[in-house]
C-alpha distance (Angstrom), angle and dihedral (degrees) to the residues before:
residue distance angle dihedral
X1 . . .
X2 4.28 . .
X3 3.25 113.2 .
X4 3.99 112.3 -158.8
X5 4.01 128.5 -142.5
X6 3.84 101.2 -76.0
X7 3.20 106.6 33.2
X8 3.96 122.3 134.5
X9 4.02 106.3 -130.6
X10 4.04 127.1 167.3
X11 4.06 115.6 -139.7
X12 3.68 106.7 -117.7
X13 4.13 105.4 -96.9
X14 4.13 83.9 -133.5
X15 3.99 120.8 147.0
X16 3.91 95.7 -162.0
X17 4.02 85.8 164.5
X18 4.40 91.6 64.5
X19 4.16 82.4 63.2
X20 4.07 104.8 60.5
X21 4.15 136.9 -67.5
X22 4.10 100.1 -28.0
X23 3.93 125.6 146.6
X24 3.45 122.2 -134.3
X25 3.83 138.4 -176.0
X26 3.26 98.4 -170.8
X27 4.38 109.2 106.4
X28 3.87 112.5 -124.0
X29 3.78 86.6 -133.3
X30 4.10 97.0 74.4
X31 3.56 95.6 34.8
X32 3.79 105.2 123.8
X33 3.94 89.6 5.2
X34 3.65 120.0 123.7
X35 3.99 116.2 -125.9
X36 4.26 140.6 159.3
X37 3.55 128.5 -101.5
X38 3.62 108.8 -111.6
X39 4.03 104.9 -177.4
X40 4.06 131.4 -27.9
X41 3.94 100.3 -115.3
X42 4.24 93.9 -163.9
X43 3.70 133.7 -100.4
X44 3.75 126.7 -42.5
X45 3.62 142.4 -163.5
X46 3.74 99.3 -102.3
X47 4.28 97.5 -110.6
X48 4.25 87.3 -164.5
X49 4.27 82.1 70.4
X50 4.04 87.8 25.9
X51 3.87 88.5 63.1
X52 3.67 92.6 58.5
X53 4.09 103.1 38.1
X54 3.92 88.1 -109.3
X55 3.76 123.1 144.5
X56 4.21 105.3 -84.6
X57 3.40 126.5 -150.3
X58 3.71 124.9 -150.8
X59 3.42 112.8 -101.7
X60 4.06 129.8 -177.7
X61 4.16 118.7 -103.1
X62 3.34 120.3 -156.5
X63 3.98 138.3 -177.9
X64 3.96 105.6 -113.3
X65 3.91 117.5 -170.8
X66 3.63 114.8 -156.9
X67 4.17 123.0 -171.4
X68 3.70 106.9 -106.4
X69 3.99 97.2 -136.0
X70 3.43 82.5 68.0
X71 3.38 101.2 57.6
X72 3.87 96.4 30.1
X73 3.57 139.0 51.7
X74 3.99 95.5 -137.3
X75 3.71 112.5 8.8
X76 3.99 114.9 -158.5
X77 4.17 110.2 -121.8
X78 3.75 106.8 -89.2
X79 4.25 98.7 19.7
X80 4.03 106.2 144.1
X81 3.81 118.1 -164.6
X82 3.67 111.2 -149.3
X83 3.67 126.2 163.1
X84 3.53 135.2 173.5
X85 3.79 110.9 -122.3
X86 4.03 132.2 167.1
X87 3.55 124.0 -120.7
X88 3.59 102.7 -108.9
X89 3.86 91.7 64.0
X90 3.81 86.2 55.5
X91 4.02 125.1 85.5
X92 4.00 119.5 -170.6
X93 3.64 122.2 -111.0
X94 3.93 113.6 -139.4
């Protein structure tokens, strides 16, 4: 799935970390939380496999905004929340 600049996509609400020894980049504070594609970065090595010498496929980065006063209690005028997050942690709002 490509998501393209605009589009409305929720971060999987996923706790890989309660299963066993995993790495993951994405932050516990937008898991679950609903935020905008900004821009598709390319494709990546995925670094969840990277971490532990596995084979890594290439998987799409993107640019995701997020509104702060959902992620803080008392955003300052002007804060931004941007994180880079790959597609498969990603699910399409309709």
């Amino acid at each position: 799935m490509m998501l393209t600049p605009g589009q409305r996509v929720r971060v999987r609400d996923d706790w890989p970390e309660t299963r066993g020894p995993c790495h993951i980049r994405t932050p516990h504070y937008v898991r679950g939380r609903h935020g905008v594609v900004v821009r598709y970065l390319g494709d990546f090595a995925n670094p969840e496999d990277l971490a532990f010498a596995r084979p890594a496929a290439l998987l799409p980065l993107y640019h995701v905004r997020f509104d702060p006063h959902a992620i803080w209690r008392e955003p300052h005028a002007g804060d931004e929340v941007l994180i880079e997050l790959f597609g498969h942690w990603l699910e399409e709002e309709t």
